[in-house]
Biopython code that builds the backbone (N, CA, C, O; Angstrom):
import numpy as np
from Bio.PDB.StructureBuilder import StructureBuilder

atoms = [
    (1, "UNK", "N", (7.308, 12.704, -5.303)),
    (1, "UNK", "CA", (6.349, 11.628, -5.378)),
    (1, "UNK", "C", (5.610, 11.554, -4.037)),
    (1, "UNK", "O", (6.242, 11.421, -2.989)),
    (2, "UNK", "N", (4.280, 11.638, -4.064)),
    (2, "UNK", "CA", (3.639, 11.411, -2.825)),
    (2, "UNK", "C", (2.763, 9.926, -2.786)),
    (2, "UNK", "O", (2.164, 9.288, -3.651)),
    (3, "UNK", "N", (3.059, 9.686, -1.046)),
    (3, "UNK", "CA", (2.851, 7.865, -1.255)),
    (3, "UNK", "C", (2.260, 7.845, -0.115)),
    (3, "UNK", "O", (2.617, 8.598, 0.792)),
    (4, "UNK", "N", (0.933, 6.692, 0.056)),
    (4, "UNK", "CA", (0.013, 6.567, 1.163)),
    (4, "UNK", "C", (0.402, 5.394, 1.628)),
    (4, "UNK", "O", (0.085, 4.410, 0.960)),
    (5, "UNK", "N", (1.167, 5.202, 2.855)),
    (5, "UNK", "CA", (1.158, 3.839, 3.691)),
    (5, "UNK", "C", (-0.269, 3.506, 4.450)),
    (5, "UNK", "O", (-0.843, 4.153, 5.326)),
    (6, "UNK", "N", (-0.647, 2.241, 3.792)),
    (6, "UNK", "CA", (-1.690, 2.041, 4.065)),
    (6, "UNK", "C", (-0.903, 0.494, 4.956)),
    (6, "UNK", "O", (-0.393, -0.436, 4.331)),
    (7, "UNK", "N", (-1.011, 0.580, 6.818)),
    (7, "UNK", "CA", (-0.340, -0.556, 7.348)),
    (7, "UNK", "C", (-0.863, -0.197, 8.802)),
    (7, "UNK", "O", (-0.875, 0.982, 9.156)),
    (8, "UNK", "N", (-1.250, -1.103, 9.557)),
    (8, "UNK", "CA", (-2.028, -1.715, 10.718)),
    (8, "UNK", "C", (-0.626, -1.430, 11.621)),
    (8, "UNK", "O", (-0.577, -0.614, 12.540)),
    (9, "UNK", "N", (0.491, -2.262, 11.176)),
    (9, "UNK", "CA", (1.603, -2.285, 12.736)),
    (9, "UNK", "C", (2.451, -1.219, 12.258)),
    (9, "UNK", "O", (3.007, -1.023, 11.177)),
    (10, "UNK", "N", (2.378, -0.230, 13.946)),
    (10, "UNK", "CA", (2.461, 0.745, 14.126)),
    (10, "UNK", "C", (4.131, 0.640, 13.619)),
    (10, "UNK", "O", (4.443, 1.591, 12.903)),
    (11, "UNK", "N", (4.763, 0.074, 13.764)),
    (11, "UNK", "CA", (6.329, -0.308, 14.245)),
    (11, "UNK", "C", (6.739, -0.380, 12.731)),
    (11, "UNK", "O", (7.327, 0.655, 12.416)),
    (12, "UNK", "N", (6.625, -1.224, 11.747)),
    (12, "UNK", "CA", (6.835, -1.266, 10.317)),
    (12, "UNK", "C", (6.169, -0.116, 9.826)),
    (12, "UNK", "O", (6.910, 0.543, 9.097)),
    (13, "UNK", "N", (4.844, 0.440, 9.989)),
    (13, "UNK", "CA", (4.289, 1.462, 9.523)),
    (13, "UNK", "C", (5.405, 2.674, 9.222)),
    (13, "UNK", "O", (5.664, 3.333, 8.214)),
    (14, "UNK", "N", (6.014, 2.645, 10.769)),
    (14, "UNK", "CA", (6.910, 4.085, 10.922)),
    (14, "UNK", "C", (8.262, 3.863, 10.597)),
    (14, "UNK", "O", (9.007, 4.805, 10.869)),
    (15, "UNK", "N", (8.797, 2.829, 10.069)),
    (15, "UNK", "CA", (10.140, 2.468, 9.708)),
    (15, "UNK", "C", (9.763, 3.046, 8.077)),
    (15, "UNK", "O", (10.286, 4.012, 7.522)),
    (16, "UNK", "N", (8.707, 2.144, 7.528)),
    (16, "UNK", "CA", (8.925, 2.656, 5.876)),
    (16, "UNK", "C", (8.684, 4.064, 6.396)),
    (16, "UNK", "O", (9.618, 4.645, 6.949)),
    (17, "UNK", "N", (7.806, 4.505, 6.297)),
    (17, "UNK", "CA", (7.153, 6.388, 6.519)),
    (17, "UNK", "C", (8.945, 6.781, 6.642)),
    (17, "UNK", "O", (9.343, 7.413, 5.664)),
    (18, "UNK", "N", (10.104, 6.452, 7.796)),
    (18, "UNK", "CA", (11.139, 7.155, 7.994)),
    (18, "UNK", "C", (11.640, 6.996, 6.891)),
    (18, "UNK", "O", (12.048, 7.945, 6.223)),
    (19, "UNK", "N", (11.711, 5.468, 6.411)),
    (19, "UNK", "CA", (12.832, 5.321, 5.366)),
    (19, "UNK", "C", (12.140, 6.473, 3.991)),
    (19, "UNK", "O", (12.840, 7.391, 3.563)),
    (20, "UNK", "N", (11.219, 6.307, 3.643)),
    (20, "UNK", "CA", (10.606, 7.064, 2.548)),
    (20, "UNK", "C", (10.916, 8.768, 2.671)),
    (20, "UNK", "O", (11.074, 9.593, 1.771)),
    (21, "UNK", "N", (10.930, 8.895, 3.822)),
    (21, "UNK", "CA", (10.518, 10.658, 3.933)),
    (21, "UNK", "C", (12.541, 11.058, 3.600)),
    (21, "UNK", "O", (13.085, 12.056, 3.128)),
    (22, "UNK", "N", (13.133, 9.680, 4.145)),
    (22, "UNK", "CA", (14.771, 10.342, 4.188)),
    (22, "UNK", "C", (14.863, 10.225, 2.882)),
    (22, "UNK", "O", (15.897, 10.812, 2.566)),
    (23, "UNK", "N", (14.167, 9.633, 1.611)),
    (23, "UNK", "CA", (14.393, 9.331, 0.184)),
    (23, "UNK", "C", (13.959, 10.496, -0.253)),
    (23, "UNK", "O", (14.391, 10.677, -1.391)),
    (24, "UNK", "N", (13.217, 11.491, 0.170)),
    (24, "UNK", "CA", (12.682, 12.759, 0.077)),
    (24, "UNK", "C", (11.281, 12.403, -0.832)),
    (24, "UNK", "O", (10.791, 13.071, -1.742)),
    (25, "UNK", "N", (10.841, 11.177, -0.286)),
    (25, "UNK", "CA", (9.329, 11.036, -0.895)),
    (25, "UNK", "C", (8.039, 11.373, 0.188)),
    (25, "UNK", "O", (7.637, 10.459, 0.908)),
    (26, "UNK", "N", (7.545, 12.444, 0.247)),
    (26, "UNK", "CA", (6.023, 12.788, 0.567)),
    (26, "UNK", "C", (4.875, 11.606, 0.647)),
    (26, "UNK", "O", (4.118, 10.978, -0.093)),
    (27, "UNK", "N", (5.308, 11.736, 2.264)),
    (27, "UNK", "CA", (4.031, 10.522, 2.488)),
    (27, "UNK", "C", (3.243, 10.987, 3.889)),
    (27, "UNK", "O", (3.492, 11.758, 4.815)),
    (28, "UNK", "N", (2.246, 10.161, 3.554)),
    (28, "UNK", "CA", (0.773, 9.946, 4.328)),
    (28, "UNK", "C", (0.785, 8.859, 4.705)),
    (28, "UNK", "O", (1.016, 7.954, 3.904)),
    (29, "UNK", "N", (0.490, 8.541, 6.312)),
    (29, "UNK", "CA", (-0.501, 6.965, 6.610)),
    (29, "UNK", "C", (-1.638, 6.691, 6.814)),
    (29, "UNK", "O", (-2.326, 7.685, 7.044)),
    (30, "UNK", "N", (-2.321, 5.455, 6.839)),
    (30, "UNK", "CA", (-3.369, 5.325, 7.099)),
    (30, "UNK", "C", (-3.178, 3.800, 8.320)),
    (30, "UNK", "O", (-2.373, 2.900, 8.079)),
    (31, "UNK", "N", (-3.703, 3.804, 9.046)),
    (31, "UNK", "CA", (-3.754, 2.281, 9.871)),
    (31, "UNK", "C", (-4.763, 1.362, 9.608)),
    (31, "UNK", "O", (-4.721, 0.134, 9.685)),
    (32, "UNK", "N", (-6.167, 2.500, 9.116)),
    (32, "UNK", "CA", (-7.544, 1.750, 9.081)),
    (32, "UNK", "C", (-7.727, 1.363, 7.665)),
    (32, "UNK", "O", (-7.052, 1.841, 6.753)),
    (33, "UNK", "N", (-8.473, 0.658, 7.541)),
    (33, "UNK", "CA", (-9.373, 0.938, 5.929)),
    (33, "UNK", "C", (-10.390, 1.668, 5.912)),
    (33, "UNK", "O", (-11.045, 1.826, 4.882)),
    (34, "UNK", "N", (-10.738, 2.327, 7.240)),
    (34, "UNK", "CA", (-11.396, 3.460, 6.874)),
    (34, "UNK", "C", (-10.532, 4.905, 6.603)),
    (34, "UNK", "O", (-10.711, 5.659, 5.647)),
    (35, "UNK", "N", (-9.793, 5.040, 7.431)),
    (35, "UNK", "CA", (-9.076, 5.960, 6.937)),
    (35, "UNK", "C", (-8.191, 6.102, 5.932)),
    (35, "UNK", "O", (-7.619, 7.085, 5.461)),
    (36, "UNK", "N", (-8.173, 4.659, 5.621)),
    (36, "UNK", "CA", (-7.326, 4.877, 4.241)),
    (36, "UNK", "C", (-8.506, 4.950, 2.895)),
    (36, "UNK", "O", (-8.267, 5.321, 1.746)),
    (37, "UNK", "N", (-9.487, 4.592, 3.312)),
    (37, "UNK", "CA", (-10.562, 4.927, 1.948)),
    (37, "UNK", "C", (-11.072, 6.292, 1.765)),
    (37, "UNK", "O", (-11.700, 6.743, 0.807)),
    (38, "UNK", "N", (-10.663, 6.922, 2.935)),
    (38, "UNK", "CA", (-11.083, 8.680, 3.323)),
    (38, "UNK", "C", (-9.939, 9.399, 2.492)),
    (38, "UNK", "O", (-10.251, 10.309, 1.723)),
    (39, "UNK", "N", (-8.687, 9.022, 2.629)),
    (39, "UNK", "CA", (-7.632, 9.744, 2.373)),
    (39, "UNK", "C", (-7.593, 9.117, 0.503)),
    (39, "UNK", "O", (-7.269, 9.922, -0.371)),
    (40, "UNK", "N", (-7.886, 7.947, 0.209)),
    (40, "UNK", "CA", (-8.082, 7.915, -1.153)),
    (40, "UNK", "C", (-9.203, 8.297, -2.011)),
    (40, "UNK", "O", (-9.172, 8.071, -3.221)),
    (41, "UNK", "N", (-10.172, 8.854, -1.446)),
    (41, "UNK", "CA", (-11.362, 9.192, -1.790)),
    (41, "UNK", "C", (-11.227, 10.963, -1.647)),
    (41, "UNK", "O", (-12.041, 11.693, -2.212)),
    (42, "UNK", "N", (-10.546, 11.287, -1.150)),
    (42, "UNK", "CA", (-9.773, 12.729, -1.066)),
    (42, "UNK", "C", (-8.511, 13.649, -1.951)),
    (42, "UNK", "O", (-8.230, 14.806, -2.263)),
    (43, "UNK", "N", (-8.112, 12.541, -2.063)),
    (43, "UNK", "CA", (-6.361, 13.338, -2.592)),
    (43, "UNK", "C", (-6.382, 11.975, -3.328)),
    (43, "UNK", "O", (-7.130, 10.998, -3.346)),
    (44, "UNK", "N", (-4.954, 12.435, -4.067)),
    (44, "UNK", "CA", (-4.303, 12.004, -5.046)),
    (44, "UNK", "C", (-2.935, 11.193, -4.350)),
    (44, "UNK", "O", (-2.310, 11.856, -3.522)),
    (45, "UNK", "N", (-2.439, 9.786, -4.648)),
    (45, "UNK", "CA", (-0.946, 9.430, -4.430)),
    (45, "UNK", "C", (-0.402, 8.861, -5.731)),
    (45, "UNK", "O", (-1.107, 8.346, -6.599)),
    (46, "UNK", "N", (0.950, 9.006, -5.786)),
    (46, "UNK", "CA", (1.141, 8.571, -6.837)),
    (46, "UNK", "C", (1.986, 6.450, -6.332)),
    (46, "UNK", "O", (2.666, 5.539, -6.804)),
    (47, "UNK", "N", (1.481, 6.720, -5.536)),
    (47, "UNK", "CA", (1.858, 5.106, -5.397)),
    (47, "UNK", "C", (1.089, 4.471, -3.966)),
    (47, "UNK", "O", (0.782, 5.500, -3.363)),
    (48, "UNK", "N", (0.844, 3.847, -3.519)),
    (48, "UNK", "CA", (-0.369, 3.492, -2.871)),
    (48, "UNK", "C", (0.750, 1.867, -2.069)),
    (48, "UNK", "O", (1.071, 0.893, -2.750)),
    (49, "UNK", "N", (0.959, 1.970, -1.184)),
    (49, "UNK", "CA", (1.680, 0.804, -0.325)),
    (49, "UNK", "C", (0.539, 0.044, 0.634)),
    (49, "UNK", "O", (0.244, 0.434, 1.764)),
    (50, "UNK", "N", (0.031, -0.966, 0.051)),
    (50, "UNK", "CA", (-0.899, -1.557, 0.664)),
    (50, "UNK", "C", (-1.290, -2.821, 1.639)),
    (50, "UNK", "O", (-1.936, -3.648, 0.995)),
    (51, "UNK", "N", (-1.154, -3.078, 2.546)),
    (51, "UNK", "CA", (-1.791, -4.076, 3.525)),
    (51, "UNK", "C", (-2.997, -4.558, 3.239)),
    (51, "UNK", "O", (-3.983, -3.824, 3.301)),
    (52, "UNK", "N", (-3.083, -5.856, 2.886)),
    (52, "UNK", "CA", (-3.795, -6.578, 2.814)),
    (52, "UNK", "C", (-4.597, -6.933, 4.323)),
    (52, "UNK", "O", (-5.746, -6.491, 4.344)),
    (53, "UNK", "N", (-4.301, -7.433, 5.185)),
    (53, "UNK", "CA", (-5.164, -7.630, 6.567)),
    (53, "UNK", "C", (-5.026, -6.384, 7.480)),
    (53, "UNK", "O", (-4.216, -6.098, 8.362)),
    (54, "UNK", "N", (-5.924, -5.851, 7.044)),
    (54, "UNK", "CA", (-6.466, -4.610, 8.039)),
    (54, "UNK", "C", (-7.551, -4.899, 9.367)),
    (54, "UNK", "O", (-8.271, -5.896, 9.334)),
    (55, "UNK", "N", (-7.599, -3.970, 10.494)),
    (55, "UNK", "CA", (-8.597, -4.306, 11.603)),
    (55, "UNK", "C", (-9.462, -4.344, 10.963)),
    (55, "UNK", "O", (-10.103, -5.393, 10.900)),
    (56, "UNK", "N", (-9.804, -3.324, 10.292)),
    (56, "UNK", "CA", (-11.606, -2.949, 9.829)),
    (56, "UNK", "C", (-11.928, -3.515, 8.436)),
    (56, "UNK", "O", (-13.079, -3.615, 8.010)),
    (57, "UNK", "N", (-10.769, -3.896, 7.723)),
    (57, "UNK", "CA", (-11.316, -4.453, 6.645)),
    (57, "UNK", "C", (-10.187, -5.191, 5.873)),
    (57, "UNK", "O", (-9.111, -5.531, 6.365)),
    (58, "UNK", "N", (-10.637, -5.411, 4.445)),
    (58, "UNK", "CA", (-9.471, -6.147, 3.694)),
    (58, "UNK", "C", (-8.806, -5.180, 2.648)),
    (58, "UNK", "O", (-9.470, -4.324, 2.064)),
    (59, "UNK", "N", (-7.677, -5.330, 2.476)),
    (59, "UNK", "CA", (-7.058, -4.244, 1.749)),
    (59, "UNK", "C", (-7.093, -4.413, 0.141)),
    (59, "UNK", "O", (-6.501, -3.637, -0.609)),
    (60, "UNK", "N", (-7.841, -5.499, -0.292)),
    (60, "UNK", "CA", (-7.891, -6.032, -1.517)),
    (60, "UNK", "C", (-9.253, -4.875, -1.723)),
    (60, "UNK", "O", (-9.173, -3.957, -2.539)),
    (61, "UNK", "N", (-10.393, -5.080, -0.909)),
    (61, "UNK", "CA", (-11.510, -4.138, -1.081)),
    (61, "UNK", "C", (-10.873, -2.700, -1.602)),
    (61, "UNK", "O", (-11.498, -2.166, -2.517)),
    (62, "UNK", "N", (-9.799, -2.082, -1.156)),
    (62, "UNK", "CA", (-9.619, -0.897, -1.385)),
    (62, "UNK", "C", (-9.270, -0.648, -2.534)),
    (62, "UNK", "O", (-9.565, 0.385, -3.135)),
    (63, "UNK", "N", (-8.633, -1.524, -2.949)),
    (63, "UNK", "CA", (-8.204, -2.066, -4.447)),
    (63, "UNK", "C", (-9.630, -1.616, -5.614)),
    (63, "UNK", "O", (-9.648, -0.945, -6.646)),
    (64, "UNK", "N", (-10.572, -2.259, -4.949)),
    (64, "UNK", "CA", (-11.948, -2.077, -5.772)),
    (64, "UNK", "C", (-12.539, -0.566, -5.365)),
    (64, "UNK", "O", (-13.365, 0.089, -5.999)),
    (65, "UNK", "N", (-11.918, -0.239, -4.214)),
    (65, "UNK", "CA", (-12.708, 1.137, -3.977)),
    (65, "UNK", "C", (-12.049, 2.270, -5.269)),
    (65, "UNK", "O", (-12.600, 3.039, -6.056)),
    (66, "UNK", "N", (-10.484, 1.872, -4.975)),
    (66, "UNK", "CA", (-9.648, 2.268, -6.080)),
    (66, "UNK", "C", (-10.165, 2.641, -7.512)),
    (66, "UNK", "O", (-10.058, 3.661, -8.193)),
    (67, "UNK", "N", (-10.803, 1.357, -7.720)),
    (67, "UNK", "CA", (-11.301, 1.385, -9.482)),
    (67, "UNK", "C", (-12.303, 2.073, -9.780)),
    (67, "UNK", "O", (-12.473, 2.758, -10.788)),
    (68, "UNK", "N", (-13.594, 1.756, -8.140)),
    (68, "UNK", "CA", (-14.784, 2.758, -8.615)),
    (68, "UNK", "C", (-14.336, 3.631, -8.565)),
    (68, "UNK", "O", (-14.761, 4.216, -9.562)),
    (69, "UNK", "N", (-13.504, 4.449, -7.930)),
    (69, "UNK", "CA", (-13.655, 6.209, -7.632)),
    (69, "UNK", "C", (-12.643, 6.659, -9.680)),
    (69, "UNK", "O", (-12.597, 7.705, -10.328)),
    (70, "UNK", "N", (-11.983, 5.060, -9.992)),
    (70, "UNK", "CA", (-11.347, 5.846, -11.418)),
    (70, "UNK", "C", (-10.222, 6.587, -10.810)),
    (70, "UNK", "O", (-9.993, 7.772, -11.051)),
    (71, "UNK", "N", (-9.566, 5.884, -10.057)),
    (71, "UNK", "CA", (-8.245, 6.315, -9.625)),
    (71, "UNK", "C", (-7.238, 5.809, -10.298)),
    (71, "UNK", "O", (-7.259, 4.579, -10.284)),
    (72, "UNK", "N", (-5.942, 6.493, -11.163)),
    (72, "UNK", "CA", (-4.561, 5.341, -11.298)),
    (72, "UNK", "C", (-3.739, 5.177, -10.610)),
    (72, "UNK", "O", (-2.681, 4.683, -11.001)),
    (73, "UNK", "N", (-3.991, 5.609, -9.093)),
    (73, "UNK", "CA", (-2.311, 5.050, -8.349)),
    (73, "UNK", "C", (-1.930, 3.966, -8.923)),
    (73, "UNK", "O", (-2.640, 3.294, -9.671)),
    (74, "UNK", "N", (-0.499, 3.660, -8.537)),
    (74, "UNK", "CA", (0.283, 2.405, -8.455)),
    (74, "UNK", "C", (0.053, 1.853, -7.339)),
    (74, "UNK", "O", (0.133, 2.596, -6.361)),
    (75, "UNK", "N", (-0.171, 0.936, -7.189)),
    (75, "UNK", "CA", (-0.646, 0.037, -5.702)),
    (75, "UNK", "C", (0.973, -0.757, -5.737)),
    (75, "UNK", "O", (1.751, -0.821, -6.688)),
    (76, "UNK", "N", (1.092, -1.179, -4.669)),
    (76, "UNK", "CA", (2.089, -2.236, -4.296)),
    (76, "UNK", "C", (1.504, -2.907, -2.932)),
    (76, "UNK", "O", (1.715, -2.448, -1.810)),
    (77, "UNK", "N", (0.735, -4.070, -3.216)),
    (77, "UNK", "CA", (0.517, -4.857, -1.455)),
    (77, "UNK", "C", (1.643, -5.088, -1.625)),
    (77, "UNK", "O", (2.393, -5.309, -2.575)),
    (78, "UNK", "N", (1.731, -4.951, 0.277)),
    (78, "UNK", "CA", (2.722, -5.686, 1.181)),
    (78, "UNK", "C", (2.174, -6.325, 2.575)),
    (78, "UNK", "O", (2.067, -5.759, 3.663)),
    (79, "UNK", "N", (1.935, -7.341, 2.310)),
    (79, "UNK", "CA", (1.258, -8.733, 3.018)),
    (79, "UNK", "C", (1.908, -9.874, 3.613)),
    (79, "UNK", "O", (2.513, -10.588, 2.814)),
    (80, "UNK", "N", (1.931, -10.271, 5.014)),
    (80, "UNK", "CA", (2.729, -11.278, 4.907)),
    (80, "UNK", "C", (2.021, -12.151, 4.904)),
    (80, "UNK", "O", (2.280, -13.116, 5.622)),
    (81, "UNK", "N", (1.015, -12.139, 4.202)),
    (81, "UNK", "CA", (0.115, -13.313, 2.917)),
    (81, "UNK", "C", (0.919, -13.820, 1.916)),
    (81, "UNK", "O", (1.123, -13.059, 0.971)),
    (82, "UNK", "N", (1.393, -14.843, 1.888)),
    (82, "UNK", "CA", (2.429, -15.259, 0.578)),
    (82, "UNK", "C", (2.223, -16.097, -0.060)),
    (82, "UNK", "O", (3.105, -16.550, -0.790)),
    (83, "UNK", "N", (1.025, -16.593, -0.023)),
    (83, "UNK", "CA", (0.620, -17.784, -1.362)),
    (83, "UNK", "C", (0.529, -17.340, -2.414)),
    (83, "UNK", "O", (0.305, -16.129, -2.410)),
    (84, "UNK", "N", (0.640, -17.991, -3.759)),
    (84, "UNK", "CA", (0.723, -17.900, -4.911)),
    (84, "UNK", "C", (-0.673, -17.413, -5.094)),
    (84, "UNK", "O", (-0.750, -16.440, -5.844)),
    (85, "UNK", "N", (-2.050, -17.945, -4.484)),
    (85, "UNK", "CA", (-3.471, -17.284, -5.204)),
    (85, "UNK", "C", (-3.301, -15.763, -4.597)),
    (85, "UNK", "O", (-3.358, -14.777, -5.331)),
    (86, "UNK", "N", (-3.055, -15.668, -2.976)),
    (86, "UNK", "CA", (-3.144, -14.488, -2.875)),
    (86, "UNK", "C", (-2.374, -13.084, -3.612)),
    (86, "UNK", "O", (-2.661, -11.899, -3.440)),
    (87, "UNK", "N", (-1.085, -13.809, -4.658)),
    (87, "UNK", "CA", (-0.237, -12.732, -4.899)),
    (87, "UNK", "C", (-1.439, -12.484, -6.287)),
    (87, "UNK", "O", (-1.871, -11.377, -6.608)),
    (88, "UNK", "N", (-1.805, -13.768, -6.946)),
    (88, "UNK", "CA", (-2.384, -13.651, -8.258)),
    (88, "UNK", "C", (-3.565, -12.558, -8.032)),
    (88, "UNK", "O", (-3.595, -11.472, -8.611)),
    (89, "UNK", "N", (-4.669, -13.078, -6.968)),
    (89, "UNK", "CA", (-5.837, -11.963, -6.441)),
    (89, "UNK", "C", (-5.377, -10.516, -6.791)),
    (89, "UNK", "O", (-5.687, -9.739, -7.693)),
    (90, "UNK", "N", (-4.554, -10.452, -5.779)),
    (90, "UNK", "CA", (-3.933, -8.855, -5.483)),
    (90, "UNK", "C", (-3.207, -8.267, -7.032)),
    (90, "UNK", "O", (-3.359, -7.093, -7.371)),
    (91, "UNK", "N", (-2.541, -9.108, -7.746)),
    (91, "UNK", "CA", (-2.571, -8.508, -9.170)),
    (91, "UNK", "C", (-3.723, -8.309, -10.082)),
    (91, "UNK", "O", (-3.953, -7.400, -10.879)),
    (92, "UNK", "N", (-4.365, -9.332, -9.790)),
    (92, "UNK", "CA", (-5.749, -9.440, -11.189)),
    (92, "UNK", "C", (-6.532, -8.448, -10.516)),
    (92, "UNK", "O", (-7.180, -7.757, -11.302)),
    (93, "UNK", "N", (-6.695, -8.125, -9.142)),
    (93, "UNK", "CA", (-8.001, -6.920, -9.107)),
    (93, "UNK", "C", (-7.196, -5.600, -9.113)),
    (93, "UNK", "O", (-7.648, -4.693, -8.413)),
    (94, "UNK", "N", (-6.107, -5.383, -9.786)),
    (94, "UNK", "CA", (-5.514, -4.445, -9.766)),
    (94, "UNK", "C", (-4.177, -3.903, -9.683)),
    (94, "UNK", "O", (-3.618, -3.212, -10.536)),
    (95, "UNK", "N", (-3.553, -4.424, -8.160)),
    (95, "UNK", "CA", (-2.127, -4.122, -7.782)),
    (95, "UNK", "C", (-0.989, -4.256, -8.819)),
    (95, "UNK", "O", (-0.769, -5.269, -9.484)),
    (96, "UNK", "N", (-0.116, -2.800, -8.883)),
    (96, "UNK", "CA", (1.127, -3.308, -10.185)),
    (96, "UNK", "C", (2.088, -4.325, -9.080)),
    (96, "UNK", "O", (2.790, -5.056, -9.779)),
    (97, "UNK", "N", (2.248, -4.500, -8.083)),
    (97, "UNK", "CA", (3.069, -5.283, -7.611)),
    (97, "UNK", "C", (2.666, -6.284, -6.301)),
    (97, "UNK", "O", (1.496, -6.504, -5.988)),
    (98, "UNK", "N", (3.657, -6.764, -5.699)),
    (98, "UNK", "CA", (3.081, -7.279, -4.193)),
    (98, "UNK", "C", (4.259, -8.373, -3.671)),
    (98, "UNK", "O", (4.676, -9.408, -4.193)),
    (99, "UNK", "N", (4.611, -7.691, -2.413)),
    (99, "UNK", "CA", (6.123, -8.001, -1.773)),
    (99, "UNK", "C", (5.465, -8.375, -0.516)),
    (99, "UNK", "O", (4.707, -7.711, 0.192)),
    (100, "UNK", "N", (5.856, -9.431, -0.397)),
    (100, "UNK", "CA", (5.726, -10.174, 0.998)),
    (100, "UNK", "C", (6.651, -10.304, 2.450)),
    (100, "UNK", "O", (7.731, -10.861, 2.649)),
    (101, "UNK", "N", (5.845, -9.629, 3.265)),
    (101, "UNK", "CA", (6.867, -9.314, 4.565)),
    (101, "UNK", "C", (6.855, -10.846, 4.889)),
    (101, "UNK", "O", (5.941, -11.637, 4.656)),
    (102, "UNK", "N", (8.352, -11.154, 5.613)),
    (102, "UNK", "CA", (9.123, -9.554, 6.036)),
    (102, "UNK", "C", (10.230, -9.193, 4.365)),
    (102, "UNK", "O", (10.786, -9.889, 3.515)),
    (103, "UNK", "N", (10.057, -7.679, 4.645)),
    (103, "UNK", "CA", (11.010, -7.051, 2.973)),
    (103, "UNK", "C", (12.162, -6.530, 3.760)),
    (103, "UNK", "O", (12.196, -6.479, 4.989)),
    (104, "UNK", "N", (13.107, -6.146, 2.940)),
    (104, "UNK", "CA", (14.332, -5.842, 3.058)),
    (104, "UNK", "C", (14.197, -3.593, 2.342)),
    (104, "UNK", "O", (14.375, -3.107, 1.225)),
    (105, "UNK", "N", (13.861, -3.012, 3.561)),
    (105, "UNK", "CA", (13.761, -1.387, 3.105)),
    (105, "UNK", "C", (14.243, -0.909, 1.407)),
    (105, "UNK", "O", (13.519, -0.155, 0.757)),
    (106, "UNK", "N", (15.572, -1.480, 0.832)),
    (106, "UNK", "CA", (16.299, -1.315, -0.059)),
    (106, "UNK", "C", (15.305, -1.939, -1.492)),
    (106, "UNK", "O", (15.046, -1.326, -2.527)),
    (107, "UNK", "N", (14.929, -3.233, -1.131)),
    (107, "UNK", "CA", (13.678, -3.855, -1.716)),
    (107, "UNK", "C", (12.354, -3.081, -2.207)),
    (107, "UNK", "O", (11.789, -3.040, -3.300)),
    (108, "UNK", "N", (12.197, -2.729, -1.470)),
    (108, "UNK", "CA", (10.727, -1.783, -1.460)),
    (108, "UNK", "C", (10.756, -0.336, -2.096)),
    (108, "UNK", "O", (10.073, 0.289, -2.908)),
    (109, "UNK", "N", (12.243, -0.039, -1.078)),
    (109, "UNK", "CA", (12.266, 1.847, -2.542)),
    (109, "UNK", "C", (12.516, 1.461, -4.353)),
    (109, "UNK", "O", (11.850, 2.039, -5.212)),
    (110, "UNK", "N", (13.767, 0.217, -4.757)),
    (110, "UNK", "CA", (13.261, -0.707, -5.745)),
    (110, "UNK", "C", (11.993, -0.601, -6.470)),
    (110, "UNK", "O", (11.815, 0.187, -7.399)),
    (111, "UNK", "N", (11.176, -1.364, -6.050)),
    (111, "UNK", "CA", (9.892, -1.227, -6.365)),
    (111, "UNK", "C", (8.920, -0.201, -6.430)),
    (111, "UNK", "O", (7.885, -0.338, -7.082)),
    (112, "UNK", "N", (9.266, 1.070, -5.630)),
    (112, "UNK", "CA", (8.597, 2.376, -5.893)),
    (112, "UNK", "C", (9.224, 2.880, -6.897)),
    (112, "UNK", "O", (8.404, 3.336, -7.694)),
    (113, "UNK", "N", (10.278, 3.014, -7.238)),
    (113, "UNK", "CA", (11.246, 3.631, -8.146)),
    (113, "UNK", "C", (10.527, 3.143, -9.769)),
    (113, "UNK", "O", (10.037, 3.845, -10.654)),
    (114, "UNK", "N", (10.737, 1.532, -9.667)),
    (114, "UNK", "CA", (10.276, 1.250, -10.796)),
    (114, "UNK", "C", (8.914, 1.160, -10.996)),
    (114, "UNK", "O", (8.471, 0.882, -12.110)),
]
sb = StructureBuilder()
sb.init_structure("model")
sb.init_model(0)
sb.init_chain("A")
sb.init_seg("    ")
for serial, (resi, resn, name, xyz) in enumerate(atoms, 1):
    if name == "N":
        sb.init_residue(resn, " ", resi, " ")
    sb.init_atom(name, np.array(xyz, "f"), 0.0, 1.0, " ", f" {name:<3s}", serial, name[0])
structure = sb.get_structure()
C-alpha cells in the first residue's frame, strides 16, 4: 500500500512516515500544499493522510483538488481541528475518515487498515 503524509510538523510528520514504513507500507511526504498537490497531481496513493492547516494553504482545498483531477484515494484528515462542523466539512467534501490529534500510532494504522 502506498500512502502520502501530507503534515506541516516536521516531528509527527516523521514518527507516522517511521511507524508506517516499519508496517511495511510505502510512503511519501509532503509538508506544503504545494507539494502535496504536485505529488497528487503526479502519482497515485492508495490512502492520502491529510492535514488540514497547512503554511501555504488549507488541506480541505486538496480534498477538491482531489475530485477535479478524478482521483479515488482514501483520504483520512488528521487535524487538531476537532469541532463537530469541521469533522462534518472534511467528510462531506470528501474525506473517508478524520482523527483528531493528538492520535495514539496504533489508532491510525486501525484506520488505514480499514
Amino acid at each position: 500500500m502506498k500512502i502520502l503524509i501530507v503534515e506541516d510538523e516536521p516531528s509527527l510528520r516523521e514518527l507516522m512516515q517511521k511507524t508506517l514504513v516499519k508496517e511495511r507500507y510505502v510512503v511519501e511526504t509532503a509538508s506544503t500544499f504545494h507539494e502535496a498537490s504536485l505529488k497528487i497531481a503526479d502519482y497515485s496513493y492508495d490512502c492520502i493522510l491529510l492535514d488540514i492547516m497547512l503554511p501555504d494553504g488549507n488541506g480541505l482545498r486538496l480534498l477538491e483538488h482531489i475530485k477535479e483531477l478524478r482521483k479515488r484515494e482514501n483520504v483520512i484528515i488528521i487535524s487538531a481541528r476537532n469541532s463537530l462542523e469541521d469533522k462534518v466539512l472534511g467528510l462531506e467534501q470528501g474525506a473517508d475518515d478524520y482523527l483528531p490529534k493528538p492520535f495514539h500510532t496504533a489508532e491510525l494504522l486501525a484506520r488505514i487498515r480499514s
